[in-house]
Each structure stands twice: as C-alpha cells, then as structure tokens.
C-alpha positions in Angstrom: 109.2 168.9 89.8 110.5 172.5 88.2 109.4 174.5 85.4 111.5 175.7 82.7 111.6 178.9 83.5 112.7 178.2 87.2 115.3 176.2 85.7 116.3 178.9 83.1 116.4 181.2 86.4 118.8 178.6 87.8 120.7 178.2 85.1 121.8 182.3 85.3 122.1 182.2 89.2 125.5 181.3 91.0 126.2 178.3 92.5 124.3 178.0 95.9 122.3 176.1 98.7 120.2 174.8 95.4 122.6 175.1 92.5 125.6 173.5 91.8 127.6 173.3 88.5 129.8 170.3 87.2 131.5 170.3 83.6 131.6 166.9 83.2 130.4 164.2 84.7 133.4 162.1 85.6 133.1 161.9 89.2 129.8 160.3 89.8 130.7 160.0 93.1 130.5 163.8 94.0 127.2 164.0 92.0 125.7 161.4 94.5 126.9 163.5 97.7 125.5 166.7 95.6 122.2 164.3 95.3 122.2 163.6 99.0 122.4 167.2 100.1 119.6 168.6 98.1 117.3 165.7 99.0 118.3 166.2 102.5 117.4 169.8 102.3 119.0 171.1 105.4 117.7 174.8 105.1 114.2 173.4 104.8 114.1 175.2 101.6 111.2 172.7 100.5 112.2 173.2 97.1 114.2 171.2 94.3 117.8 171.2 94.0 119.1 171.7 90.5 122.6 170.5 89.4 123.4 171.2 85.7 126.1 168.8 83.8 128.1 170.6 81.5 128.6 174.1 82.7 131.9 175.7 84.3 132.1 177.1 87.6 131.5 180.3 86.2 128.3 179.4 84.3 130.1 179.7 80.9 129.4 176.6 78.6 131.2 173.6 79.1 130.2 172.3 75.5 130.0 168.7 77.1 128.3 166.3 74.0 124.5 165.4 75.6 124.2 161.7 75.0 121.7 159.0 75.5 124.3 157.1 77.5 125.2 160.0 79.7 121.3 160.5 80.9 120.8 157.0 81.3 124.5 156.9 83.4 122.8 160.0 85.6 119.3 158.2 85.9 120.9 154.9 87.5 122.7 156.9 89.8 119.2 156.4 91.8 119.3 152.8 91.9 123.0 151.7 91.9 122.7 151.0 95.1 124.6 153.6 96.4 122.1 156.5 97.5 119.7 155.1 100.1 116.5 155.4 100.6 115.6 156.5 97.2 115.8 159.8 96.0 113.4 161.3 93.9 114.9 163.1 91.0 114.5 164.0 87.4 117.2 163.5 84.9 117.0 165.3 81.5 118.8 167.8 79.4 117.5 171.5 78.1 119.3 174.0 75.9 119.7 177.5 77.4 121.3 180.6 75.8 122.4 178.0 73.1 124.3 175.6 76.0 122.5 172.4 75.9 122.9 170.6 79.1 122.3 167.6 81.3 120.5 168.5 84.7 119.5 166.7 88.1 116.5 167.8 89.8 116.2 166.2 93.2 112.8 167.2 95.2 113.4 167.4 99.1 112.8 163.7 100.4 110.1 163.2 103.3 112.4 160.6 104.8 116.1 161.9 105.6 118.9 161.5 105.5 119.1 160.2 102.3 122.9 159.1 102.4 125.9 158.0 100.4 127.7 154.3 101.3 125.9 155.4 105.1 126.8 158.7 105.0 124.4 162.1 105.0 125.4 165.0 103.0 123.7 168.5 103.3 124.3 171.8 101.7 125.5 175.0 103.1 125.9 177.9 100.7 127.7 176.3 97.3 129.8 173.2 99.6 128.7 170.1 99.6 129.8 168.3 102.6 129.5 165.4 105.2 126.6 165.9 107.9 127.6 166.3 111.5 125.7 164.5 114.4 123.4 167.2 115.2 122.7 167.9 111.7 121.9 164.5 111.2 119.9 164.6 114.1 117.8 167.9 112.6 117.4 165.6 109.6 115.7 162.6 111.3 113.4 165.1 113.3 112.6 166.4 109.8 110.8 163.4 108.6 107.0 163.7 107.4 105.8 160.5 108.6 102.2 160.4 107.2 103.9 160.6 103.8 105.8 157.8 104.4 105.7 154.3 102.7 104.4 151.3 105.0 107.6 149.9 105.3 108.4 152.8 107.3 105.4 153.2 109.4 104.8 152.6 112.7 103.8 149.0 113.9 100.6 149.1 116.2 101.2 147.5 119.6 104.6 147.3 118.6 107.5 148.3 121.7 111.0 148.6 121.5 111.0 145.7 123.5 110.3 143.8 120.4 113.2 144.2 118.9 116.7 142.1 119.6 118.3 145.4 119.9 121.5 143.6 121.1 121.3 141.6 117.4 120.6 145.0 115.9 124.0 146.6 117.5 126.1 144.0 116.8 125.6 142.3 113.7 123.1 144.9 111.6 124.8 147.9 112.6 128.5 147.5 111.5 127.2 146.9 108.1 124.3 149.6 108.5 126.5 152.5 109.7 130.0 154.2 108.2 132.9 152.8 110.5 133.9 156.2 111.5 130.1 157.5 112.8 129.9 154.0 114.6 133.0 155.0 116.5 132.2 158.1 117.4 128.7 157.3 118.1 127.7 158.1 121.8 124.0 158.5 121.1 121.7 156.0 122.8 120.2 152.5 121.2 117.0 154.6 120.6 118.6 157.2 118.3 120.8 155.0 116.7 117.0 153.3 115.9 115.8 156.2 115.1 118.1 157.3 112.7 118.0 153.9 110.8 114.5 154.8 110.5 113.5 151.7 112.5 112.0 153.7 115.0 109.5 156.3 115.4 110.1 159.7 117.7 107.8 158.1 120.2 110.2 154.7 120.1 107.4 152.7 118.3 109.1 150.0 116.0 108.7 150.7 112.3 107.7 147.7 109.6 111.1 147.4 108.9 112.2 147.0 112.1 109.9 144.3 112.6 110.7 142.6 109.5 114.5 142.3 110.4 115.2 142.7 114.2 111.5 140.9 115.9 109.1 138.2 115.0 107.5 139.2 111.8 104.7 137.2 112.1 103.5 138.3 114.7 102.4 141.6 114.0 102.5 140.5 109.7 101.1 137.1 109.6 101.8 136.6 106.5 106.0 137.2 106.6 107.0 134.0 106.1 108.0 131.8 103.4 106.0 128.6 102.3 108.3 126.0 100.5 106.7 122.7 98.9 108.3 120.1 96.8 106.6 117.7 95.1 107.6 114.4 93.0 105.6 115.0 90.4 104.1 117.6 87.9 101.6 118.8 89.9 100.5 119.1 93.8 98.2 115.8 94.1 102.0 113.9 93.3 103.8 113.1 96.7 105.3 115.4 99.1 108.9 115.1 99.4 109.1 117.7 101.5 107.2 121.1 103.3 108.7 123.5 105.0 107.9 127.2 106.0 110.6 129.9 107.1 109.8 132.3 109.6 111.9 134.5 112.0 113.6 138.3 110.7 114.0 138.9 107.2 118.0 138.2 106.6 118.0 134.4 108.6 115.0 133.9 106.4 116.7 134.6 103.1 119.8 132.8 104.4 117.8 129.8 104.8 116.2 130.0 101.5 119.7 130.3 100.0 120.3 126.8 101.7 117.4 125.5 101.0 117.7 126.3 97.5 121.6 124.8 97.1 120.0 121.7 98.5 117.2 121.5 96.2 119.4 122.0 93.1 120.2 118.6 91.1 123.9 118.6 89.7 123.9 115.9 87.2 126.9 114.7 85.1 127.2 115.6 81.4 129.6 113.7 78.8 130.9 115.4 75.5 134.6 115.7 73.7 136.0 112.9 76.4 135.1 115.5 79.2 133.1 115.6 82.1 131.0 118.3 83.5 128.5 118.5 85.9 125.5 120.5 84.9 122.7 121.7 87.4 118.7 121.9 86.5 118.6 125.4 87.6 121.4 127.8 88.5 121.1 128.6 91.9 121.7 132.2 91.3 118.6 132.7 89.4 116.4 131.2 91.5 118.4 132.8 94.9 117.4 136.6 92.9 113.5 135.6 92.0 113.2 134.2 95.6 114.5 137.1 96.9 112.9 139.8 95.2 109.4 138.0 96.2 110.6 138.7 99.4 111.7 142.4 99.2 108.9 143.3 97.0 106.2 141.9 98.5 103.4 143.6 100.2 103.0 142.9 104.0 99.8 145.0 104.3 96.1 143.6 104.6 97.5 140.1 103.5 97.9 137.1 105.4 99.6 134.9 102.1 103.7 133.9 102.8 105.6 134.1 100.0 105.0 130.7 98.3 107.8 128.0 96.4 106.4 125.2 94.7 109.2 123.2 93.5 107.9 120.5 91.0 110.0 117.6 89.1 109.9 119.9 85.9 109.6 123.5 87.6 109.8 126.1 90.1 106.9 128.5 90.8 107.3 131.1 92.9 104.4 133.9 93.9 104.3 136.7 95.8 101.6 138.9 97.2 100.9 142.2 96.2 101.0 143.5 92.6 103.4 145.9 90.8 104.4 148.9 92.2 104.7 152.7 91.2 106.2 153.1 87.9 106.3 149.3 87.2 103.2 148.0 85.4 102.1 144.7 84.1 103.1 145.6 81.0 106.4 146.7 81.5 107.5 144.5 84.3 111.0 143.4 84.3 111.9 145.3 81.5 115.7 146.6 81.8 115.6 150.3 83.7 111.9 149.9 84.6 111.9 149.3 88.6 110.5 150.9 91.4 110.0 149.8 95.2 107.1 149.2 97.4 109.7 148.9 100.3 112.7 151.2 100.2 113.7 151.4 103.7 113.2 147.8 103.9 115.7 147.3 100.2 117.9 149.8 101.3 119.0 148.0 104.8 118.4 144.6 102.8 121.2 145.4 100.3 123.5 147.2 102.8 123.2 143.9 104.8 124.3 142.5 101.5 121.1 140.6 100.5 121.1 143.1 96.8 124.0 143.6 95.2 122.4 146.2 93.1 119.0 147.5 92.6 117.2 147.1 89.3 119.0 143.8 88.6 118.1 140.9 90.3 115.4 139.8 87.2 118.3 140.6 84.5 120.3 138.5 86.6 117.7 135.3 86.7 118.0 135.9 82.7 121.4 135.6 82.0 122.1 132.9 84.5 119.4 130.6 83.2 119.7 131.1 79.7 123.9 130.4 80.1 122.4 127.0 82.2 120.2 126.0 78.9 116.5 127.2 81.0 113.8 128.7 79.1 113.4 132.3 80.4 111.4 133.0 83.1 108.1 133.4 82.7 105.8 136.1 84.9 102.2 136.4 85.4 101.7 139.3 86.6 98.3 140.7 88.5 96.9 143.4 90.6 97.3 141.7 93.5 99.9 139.3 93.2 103.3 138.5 90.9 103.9 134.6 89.9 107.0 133.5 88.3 107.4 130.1 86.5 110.9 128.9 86.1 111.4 125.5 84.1 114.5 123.0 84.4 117.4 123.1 82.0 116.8 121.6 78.2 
C-alpha cells in the first residue's frame, strides 16, 4: 500500500490533506474520523493516507512505547463495528530518525463514504472534519462500481419499484442514518438510496437492497433459510417439523431468533437442594452461527438456502459459499482472522442491530457453549461451502 521511503517522506512532511500526527493514541475515536477522511479521499488524491502514532504536532518524537497490544488495538479499529463499509488499511510500526512509531495507512476506498456511527468524514488541508451534503454527495458519485463487491452490485431487472421504500424510510433509516442528517435531509427517496449504497446512479436496486427492502428470492433463489427438525439421529427419523424462511434479510433473522428460542429444551437440574433450569444449547450460540450463515453466505450462482438440521443430539448448520479473502480453511475462526464477502450487506445488518460487533460472533458461539457444558463447535470447512456441527449440552 506505501513504500518505506514514501513513508519516511511522510514522516518529514507537515501535517496535511494525507498526513496527520497523533502522540498517543487515546482517543480512538478521532483516529476513526481521521480513517474515514483519508479513505473517503475527497481531493481525489488516489493515494494512501498516512497517520503516524507517536509523533507531536511538530513532528518531534513523542517517545510513545510501541506495543503488541497497541497495533492489535489500531488493527480492530477496522472491524469494531464502528467504521462502515470496511476500510482498507495497514497497521504497523517503523523506526525513523531513531523515533519508532505506530502508523495507519488507509488506501482510498472504491465505495464512499466510508463513515463513523453514519457519519462521513473528509480531509481538507490538516482538519479532519464532518462531511456536508454536497460533499457527501461528490463522494457517492465517486464510487468505482465495477470494483465493487456483489453485494453492492446492481440487480438485473431489478426497479426501484421493488423495493418497500416506505419500509426502508421508516423503519431502516432512523437506525441507518445520524439523527441530525435525517433531520435536515431534504434530498429525495432516490438519493437517500443512493447514498446507502442501495441504489445505483441509474436507480437500479443493488444486492443489498434486495436482500433487506424486496423479495430476495426472487431475483436470489437461493435467500432463504431451510429449517428441519427431526426426532431422531439422523434424517430417515420422523419429521417433527419443516419450515423455510423467506422475505428481507432482518424479518428473516428475527424469525430464526424465534424459531430458535422455541426449539431450545430448558430442562430442570438438581444439586446442593437447588434448582436450576439448564438448556441443551444456549440460544445465543446458535442465534451467532445462524446468523453468520446468513451474512456470510454467498448469493451468487447458487440456488442452496441456508440449511438447519436440528437433530435429537445436534444442530447442523451449512452455508453456501466457502471462505472469504483473508480467511482460509485453515485459519477459520481463529480470533482476529475475519474478512467479509458482504460488507455493505454486514455493515447495514449490524447498524440495524443484527452484529453487535464484527469478528465476534464465532468467539461468542465458544464461550457461550462451553459456560452451557457443549462440546465446541465443530466446522467443516470447503471451497464451496462452510458446515458447522453443534452438539447438546453434556
């Protein structure tokens, strides 16, 4: 993303539209809107901004200790859910002039804004600050649309008038959209689209609009959820009961949260002259793996749902589509290892409060099943699709 010796070039330059300077780095929160900016590379600069932790303002060392803990705190600033869609950036630290340091590289994104908690930041000169309508408006004509992920590409045949629009004001966009913009928002339903990135300049839906405002079926046939329970230990046993969830993304993973609060058995443990009830599998585990399947998948060139098999001694859940990116079989679900086939679609997901962080939701499945007395989960993962076997409580 940049060379050393751009970066030693950086290092000697003042602060500017690409540098910024923080001694310490105690307010992550700035860091994130300094993140924002550079990705959103108002200027059109095409080129990676650079902020170095543990220099002064006036480039004199700040002699800030380096430490394992501080990269890794700068690295999860990408995923903490807090900076959406993804930005790309590079977290390491280099020694200059005898000042070692932290740095931030963040490459321009091809999908602005890339915001903070909703809001767009952009550069101008050394400020960091909040963008204004029209800029935000100059950043969503900005995007590079061929190098966009599917999520974020156009639907074929696809017309605004697939969309519940009305569902998408009302109940998506309070969550979606900072209280103040939404108040002073006179733009149209189409640019309000638009800047969601649910729509394309020429008003065609995007995947992700599909997914969570129309009927994702009918352009995906394969977004739905099939759920099968079974008395026995394998599928020839009886049914007790088949079901499949279709409709927008969020009612579908609302009714999988019922579904799976149903499903659980509570029984009634006895020990020390007290009573408590005890459940086969904690909800919340199963609630994460089911809903990772869903925002993971991949809803191109497949027509397979997302599939629950719930036996008398397990659940089995599989998902199309492989791992992703930087994830591989061989490191998948390892802490600090993810990546995301779908970030538009995560991003509006976890706003709508579906995620409450990214990068956790198998750590969480862990802890909760191992404090319930399950076996850990257990993961088969392929090329083409990811199976996870979870078995009742011991």
């Amino acid at each position: 993303m940049i060379q050393q010796q751009e970066l030693e070039q950086r290092f000697h330059s003042p602060e500017g539209e690409l540098i910024e300077r923080k001694r310490n780095a105690n307010d992550l929160d700035a860091i994130r809107e300094t993140i924002s900016a550079f990705a959103n590379d108002l200027a059109n600069r095409d080129r990676p901004g650079v902020i170095f932790i543990g220099l002064e303002n006036d480039g004199t060392c700040a002699n800030l200790p380096i430490t394992d803990r501080l990269l890794s705190t700068l690295a999860g600033l990408r995923t903490d859910g807090k900076l959406t869609p993804f930005p790309v950036i590079r977290v390491d630290q280099t020694t200059i002039d005898g000042c070692t340091v932290a740095f931030i590289a963040v490459a321009p994104t091809d999908n602005p804004p890339i915001k903070v908690d909703n809001i767009a930041y952009v550069r101008v000169g050394p400020t960091t600050r909040r963008a204004t309508p029209p800029e935000e408006q100059v950043l969503v004509e900005k995007r590079r649309w061929g190098n966009l992920t599917f999520d974020a590409h156009p639907v074929p045949g696809a017309t605004i008038a697939d969309l519940d629009t009305r569902r998408i004001e009302v109940e998506y966009m309070p969550a979606l959209v900072s209280p103040d913009a939404l108040a002073a928002n006179d733009r149209t339903v189409q640019q309000r689209l638009l800047a969601l990135r649910l729509l394309r300049p020429d008003n065609t839906p995007t995947t992700t609009a599909i997914l969570i405002g129309g009927t994702p079926d009918q352009f995906f046939p394969g977004a739905y959820v099939q759920a099968v329970r079974v008395a026995g230990t394998d599928l020839t046993t009886d049914v007790i009961d088949n079901r499949e969830f279709r409709g927008p993304l969020p009612d579908q993973l609302r009714q999988l949260d019922d579904y799976i609060t149903v499903n659980v058995r509570r029984g009634l443990t006895v020990g020390d002259g007290t009573h408590q009830g005890k459940s086969d599998y904690p909800t919340e585990a199963l609630r994460q793996l089911v809903r990772n399947a869903v925002m993971h998948r991949t809803y191109e060139g497949t027509n397979a749902p997302v599939r629950i098999t719930w036996y008398s001694d397990r659940v089995e859940i599989s998902s199309p589509g492989g791992p992703f990116g930087q994830v591989t079989a061989e490191n998948f679900g390892l802490p600090g290892i993810t990546d995301y086939r779908n970030p538009t679609l995560a991003a509006i997901l976890k706003d709508l409060g579906f995620v409450e962080r990214f990068g956790v939701g198998i750590a969480l499945a862990r802890k909760t099943l191992e404090a319930n007395g399950n076996p850990p989960p257990q993961f088969t993962v392929l090329a083409n699709y990811v199976h996870v076997l979870v078995r009742g409580a011991q």
